[in-house]
DOROTI-670943 format. One line per 10 residues: number of its first residue (from 1); their letters; for each residue x, y, z of C-alpha. Coordinates in steps of 0.02 Angstrom, whole numbers, plus 50000, padded with zeros to 5 digits. Layout:
! residues N
NUM = A = X,Y,Z; ...
***
This chain:
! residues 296
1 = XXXXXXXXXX = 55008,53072,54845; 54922,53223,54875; 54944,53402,54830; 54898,53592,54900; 54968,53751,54791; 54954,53903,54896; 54943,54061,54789; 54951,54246,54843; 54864,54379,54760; 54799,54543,54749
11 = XXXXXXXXXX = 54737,54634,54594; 54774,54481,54488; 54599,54455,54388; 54705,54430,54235; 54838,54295,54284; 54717,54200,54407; 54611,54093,54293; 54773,54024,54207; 54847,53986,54347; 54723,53879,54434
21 = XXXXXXXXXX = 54700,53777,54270; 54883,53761,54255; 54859,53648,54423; 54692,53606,54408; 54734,53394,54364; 54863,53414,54492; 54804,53482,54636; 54712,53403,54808; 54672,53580,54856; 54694,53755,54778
31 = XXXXXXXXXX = 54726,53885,54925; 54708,54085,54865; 54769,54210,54993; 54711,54391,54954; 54769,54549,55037; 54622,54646,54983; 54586,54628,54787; 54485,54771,54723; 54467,54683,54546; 54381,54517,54523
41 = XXXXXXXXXX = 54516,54399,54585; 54406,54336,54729; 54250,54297,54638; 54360,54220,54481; 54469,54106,54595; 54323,54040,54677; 54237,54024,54516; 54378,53924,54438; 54364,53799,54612; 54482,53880,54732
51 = XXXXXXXXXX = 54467,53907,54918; 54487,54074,54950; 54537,54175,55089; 54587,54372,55146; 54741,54426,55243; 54830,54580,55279; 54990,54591,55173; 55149,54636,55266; 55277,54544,55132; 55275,54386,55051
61 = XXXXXXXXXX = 55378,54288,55188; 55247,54326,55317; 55077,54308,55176; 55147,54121,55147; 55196,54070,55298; 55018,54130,55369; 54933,53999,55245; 55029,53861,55321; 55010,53909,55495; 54815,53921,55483
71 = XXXXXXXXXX = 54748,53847,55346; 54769,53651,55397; 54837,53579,55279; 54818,53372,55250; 54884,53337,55101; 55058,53265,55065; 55134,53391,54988; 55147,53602,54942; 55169,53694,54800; 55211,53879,54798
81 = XXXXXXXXXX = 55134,53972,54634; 55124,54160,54584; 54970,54222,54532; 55064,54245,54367; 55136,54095,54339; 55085,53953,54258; 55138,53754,54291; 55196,53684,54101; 55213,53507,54137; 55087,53440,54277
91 = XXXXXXXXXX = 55104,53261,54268; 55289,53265,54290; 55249,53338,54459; 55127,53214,54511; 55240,53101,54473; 55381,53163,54548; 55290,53160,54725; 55240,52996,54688; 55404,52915,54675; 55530,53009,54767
101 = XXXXXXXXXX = 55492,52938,54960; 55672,53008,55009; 55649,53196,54967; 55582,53330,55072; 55587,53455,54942; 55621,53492,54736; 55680,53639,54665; 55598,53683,54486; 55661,53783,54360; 55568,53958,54303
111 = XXXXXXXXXX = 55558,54020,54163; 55525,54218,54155; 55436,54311,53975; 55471,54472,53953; 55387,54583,53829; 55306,54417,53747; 55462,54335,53747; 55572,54204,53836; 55707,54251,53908; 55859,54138,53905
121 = XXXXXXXXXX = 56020,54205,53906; 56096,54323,54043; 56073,54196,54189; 55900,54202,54186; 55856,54039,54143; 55850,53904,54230; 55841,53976,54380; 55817,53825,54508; 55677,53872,54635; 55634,53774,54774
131 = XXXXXXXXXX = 55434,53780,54757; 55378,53594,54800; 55402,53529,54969; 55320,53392,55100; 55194,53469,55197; 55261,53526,55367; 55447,53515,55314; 55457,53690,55224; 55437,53879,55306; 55475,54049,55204
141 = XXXXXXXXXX = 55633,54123,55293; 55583,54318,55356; 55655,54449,55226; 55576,54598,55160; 55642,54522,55002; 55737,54386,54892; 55637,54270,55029; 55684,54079,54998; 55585,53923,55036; 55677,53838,55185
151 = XXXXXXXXXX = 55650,53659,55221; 55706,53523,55347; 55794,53368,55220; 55858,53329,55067; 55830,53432,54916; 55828,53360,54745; 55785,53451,54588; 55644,53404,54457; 55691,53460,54288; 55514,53529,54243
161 = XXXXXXXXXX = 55473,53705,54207; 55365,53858,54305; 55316,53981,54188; 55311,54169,54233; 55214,54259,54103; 55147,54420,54182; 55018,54501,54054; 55025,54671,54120; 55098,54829,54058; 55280,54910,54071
171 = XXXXXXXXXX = 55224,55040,54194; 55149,54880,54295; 55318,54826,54291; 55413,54991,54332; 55278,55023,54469; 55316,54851,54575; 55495,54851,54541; 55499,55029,54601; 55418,54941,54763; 55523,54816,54784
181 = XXXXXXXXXX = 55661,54915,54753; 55603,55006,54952; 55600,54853,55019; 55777,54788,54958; 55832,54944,55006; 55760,54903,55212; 55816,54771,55161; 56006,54785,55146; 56002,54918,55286; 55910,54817,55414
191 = XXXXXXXXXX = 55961,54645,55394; 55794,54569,55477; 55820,54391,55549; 55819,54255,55440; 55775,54090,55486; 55907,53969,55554; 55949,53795,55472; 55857,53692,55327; 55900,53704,55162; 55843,53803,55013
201 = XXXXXXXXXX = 55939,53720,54872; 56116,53724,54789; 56086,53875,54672; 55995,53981,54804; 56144,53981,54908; 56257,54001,54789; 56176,54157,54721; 56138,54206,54899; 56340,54209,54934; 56390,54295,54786
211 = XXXXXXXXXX = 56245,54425,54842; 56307,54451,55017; 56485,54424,54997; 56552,54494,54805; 56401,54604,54751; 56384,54692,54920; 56562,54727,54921; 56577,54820,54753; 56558,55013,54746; 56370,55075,54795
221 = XXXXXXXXXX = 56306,55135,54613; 56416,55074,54509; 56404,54876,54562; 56230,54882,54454; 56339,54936,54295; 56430,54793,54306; 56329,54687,54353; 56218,54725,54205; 56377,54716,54101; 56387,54538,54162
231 = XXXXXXXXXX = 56234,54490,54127; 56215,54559,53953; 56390,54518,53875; 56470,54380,53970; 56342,54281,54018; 56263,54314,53830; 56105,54407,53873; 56133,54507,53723; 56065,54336,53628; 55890,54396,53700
241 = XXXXXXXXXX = 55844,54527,53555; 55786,54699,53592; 55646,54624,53730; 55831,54545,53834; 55920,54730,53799; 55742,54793,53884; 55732,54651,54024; 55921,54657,54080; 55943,54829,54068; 55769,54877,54166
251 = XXXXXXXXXX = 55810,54706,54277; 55978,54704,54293; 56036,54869,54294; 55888,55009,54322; 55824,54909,54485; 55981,54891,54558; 56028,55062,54542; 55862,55108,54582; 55888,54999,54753; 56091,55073,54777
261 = XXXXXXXXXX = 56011,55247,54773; 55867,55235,54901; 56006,55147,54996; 56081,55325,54968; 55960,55416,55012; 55895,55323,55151; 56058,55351,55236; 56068,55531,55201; 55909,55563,55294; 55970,55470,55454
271 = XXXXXXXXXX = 56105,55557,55440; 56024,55737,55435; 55885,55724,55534; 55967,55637,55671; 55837,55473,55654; 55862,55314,55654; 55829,55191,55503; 55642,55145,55578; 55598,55307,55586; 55639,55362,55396
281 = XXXXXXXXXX = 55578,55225,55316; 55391,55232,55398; 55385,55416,55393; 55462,55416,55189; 55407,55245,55160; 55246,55175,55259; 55350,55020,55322; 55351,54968,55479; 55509,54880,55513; 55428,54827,55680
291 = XXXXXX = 55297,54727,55588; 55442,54616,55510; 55554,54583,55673; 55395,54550,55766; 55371,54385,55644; 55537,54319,55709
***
């Protein structure tokens, strides 16, 4: 059976390397979409043997699901990778799709280092991500964020590992979580349309629910308190040394407060200026809500 990994990028000249050769025994085709690199990501992915192409970025959902509206795709099967994540165990994927003719689509677990460690308490791992599915039976559902894979079958899971190891600095980290802390924020106040039927995997809905239906319900600022509190005693992320104390309280509770209070102030400015949500969050923010509801 036969394999394409689709990988989005921009500014990733130190994570793109390792992730090709993560793949490289695996893989039919090696598809890098950049949104305008100003590093050497381009010229290193097609060094290491990838195709590579450019595309305006608007979000994730609408990046991926441009590479498998356009890019042909022959091959039996897809694999989503981030630029900074690396494939551990290759030849249990290949074969996987080579002996499962009833699936249309595995989740994987991730595994997330933080500081230069693993983390494994708190939740965190395994977290069971749908990233493999037949070609043609999987689309990215349209969200600003917390976008899942969506696919038409059954779902089974392959007990293999995705690593994220991100190699970049703390402000790196602060920086992009600060980012996609805006768009959770549109996010939660806009509700774009999200693609009907399919499946995305037992543990994807699950934490989906208890997102939309407990979390959203608790008390705007102080729902990240607890949920850090749940993370980091009850669920035993305290287990994680000083680099968990650092990933759950920056993760778990910074960014969702972070998100709670643009929610805040979001609202505030509708509120006072008299304009609607659109309106604040291009003029603030430089997102277009349009751009999103016009992929529907």
């Amino acid at each position: 059976m036969s394999l394409t990994v689709i990988i989005l990028t921009r500014d990733e000249a130190r994570h793109i390397t390792r992730a090709i050769d993560s793949v490289r025994g695996l893989a039919t085709r090696i598809i890098i979409v950049d949104s305008g690199s100003a590093d050497a990501t381009q010229a290193l992915a097609s060094t290491a043997g990838a195709e590579v192409l450019e595309h305006p970025f608007i979000n994730h959902a609408a990046q991926f699901n441009w590479a498998l509206d356009t890019t042909t795709i022959t091959t039996d099967w897809v694999l989503r990778l981030d630029a900074d994540e690396i494939v551990l165990d290759a030849p249990a994927i290949a074969v996987f799709i080579g002996s499962n003719p009833a699936a249309a689509a595995a989740t994987i677990n991730r595994r997330i280092h933080f500081l230069g460690r693993w983390i494994r308490h708190g939740g965190i791992y395994p977290v069971r991500m749908l990233r493999l599915w037949r070609t043609g039976k999987g689309r990215i559902e349209n969200r600003w964020m917390d976008e899942h894979v969506i696919v038409d079958g059954a779902v089974t899971h392959l007990d293999t590992d995705i690593a994220d190891i991100n190699l970049n600095n703390l402000g790196w980290w602060t920086t992009k979580h600060n980012h996609y802390a805006t768009l959770e924020a549109v996010q939660q106040l806009s509700a774009p349309g999200i693609e009907a039927g399919g499946d995305s995997g037992p543990q994807a809905r699950r934490k989906r629910w208890l997102k939309d239906t407990v979390y959203a319900r608790l008390p705007l600022g102080l729902r990240p308190l607890f949920y850090f509190l749940y993370r980091y005693i009850l669920l035993l992320g305290v287990l994680d040394g000083w680099q968990g104390l650092a990933f759950h309280g920056l993760q778990g509770g910074w960014y969702r407060f972070l998100v709670d209070m643009k929610i805040a102030e979001i609202r505030s400015l509708m509120t006072s200026r008299g304009e609607t949500l659109a309106t604040i969050v291009e003029a603030e923010y430089g997102i277009r809500i349009a751009d999103q509801r016009n992929l529907d």
